[in-house]
C-alpha positions as a printed Julia matrix, in Angstrom:
207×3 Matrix{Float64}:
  94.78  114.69  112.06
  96.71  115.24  115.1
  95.23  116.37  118.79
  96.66  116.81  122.09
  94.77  116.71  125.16
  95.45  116.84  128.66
  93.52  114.02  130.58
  93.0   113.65  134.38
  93.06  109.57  134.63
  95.45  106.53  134.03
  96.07  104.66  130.65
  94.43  101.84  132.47
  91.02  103.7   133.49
  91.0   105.32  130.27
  91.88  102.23  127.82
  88.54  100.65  129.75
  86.33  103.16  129.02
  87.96  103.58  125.26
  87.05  100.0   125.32
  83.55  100.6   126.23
  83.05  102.97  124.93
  84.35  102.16  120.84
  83.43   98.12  121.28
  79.21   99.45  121.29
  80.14  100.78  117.82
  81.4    97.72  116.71
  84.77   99.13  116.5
  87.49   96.75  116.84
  89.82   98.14  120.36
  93.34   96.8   120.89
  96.39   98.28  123.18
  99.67   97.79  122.19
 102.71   98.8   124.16
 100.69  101.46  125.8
  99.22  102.67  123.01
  94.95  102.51  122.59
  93.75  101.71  119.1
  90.18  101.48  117.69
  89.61  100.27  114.09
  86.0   101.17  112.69
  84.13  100.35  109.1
  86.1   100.76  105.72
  86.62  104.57  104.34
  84.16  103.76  101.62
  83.5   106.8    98.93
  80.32  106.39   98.28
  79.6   109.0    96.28
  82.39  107.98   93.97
  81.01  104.01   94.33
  77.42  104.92   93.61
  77.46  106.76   89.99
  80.39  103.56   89.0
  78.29  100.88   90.12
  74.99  102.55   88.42
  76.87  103.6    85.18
  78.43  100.23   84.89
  75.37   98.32   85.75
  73.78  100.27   83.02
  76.21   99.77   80.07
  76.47   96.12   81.11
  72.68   95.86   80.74
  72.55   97.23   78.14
  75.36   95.82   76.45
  73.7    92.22   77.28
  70.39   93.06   75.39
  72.0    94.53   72.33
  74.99   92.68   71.26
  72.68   89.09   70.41
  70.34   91.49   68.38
  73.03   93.39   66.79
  75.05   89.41   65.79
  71.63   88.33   64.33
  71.03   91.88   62.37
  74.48   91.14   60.83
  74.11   87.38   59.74
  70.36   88.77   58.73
  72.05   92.15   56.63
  74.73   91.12   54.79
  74.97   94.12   52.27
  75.72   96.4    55.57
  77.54   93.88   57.92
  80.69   95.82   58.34
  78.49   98.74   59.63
  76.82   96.6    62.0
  79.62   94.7    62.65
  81.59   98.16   63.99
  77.62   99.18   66.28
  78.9    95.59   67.7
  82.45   96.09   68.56
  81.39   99.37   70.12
  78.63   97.57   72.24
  81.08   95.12   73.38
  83.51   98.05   74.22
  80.8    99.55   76.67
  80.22   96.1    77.9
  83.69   95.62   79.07
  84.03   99.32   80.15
  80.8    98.57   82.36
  82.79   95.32   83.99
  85.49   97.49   84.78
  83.4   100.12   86.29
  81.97   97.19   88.37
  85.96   95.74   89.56
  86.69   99.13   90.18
  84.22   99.63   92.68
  84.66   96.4    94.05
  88.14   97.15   94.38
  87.94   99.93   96.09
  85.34   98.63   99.01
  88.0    95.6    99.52
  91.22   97.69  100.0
  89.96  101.31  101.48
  91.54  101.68  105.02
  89.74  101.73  107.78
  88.37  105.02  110.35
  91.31  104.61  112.83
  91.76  105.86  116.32
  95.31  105.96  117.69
  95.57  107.9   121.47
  99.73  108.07  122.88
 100.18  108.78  126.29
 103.14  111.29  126.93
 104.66  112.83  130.04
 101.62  115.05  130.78
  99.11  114.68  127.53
  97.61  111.99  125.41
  98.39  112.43  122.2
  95.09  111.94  119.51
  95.28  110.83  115.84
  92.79  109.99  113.63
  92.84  109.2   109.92
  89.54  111.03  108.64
  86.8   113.51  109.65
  84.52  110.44  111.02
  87.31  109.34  113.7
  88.08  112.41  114.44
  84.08  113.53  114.85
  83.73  110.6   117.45
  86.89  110.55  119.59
  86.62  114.33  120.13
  82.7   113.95  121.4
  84.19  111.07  123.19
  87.08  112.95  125.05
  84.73  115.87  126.01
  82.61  113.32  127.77
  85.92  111.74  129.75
  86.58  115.52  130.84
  89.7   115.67  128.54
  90.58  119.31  127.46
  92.2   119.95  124.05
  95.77  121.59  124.66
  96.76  124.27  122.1
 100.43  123.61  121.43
 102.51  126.87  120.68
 104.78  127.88  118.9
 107.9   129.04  120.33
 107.56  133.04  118.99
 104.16  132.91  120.13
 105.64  132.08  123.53
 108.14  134.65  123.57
 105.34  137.26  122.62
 103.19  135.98  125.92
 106.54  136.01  127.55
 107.67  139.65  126.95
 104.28  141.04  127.54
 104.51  139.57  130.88
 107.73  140.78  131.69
 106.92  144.29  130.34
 103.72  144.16  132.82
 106.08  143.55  135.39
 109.23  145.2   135.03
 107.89  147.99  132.56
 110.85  148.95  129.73
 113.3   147.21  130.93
 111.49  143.89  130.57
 112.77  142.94  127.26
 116.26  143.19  128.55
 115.47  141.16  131.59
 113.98  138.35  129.4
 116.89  138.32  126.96
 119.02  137.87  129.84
 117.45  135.18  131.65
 117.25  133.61  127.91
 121.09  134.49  127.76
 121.62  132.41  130.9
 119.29  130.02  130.3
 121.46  128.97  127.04
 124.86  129.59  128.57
 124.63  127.49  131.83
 122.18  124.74  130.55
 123.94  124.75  127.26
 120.21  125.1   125.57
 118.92  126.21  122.47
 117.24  129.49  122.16
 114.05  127.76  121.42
 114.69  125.62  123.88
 115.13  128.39  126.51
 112.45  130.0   125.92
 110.34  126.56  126.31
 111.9   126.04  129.59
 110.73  129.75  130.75
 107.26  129.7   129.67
 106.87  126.32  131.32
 108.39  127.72  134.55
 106.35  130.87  134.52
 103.31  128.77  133.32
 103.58  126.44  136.49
């Protein structure tokens, strides 16, 4: 997930009170190059974990009480020792499927990523990214408290739409034309984009 917000101190003053502010968590802060990272707990499903841990646990349990009871049934029956033999090859198929259940979990708390926090200062914004709902959940209560306000980025038709109404307001029906021509001359003399035009004018009327 991807933020930006416009923020009214320094990297300096703001990587301190990331610092502070991430560290009480038990987060693990670094900056590097400029750019403020916090590292929290592993991304651990736990509702996947849970049910693989307790359905493993169980088949290995009781996998471990049956199979010596099923080996002495089968030296005890002879006459049906193949049938007994197969209850113990399918016992010691759950067992292993239970130890598997088990790696898998353990797997899975070893290697999941971490909650990370990664803020980018630009020209006039930082720019926020987070790598799941919890990181995202506390850098966004955290930035409201810092006075940071979330800028909505947009797109460039939706800026010509703000654009033309603006111009109409102004200049009535003839508005459109006198926006296409500033765009026209915008592109011709600055050798822009029409995209890029239009950027540069809603910045200019914006300011």
């Amino acid at each position: 997930m991807k933020d930006v917000y416009s923020i009214k101190m320094g990297l300096e003053e703001l990587y301190k009170r990331f610092l502070n502010n991430f560290s009480k968590l038990g987060w693990n802060v670094e900056r590097k190059d400029g750019v403020l990272i916090a590292e929290g707990p592993r991304r651990i499903h736990w509702y996947i974990i849970i049910p693989l841990f307790v359905v493993g646990s169980y088949f290995i349990y009781h996998s471990l009480i049956e199979i010596p009871l099923r080996i002495i049934e089968n030296l005890i029956h002879e006459t049906t020792f193949l049938w007994r033999q197969k209850q113990t090859s399918l016992l010691i198929l759950q067992l292993i499927i239970g130890v598997l259940f088990w790696i898998i979990s353990l797997i899975h708390i070893l290697i999941a990523d971490r909650h990370k926090i990664i803020i980018v200062k630009e020209l006039d914004s930082y720019n926020v990214i987070t790598n799941s709902n919890k990181a995202h959940e506390l850098v966004t209560r955290w930035l409201k408290e810092v006075g940071a306000v979330r800028v909505v980025k947009m797109s460039v038709e939706e800026m010509y739409r703000s654009l033309l109404t603006k111009y109409e307001r102004a200049w009535g029906k003839s508005g459109k034309s006198m926006l296409e021509k500033r765009i026209s001359d915008l592109m011709r003399e600055r050798n822009m984009s029409r995209e890029q035009a239009i950027t540069t004018i809603y910045n200019e009327e914006a300011e």
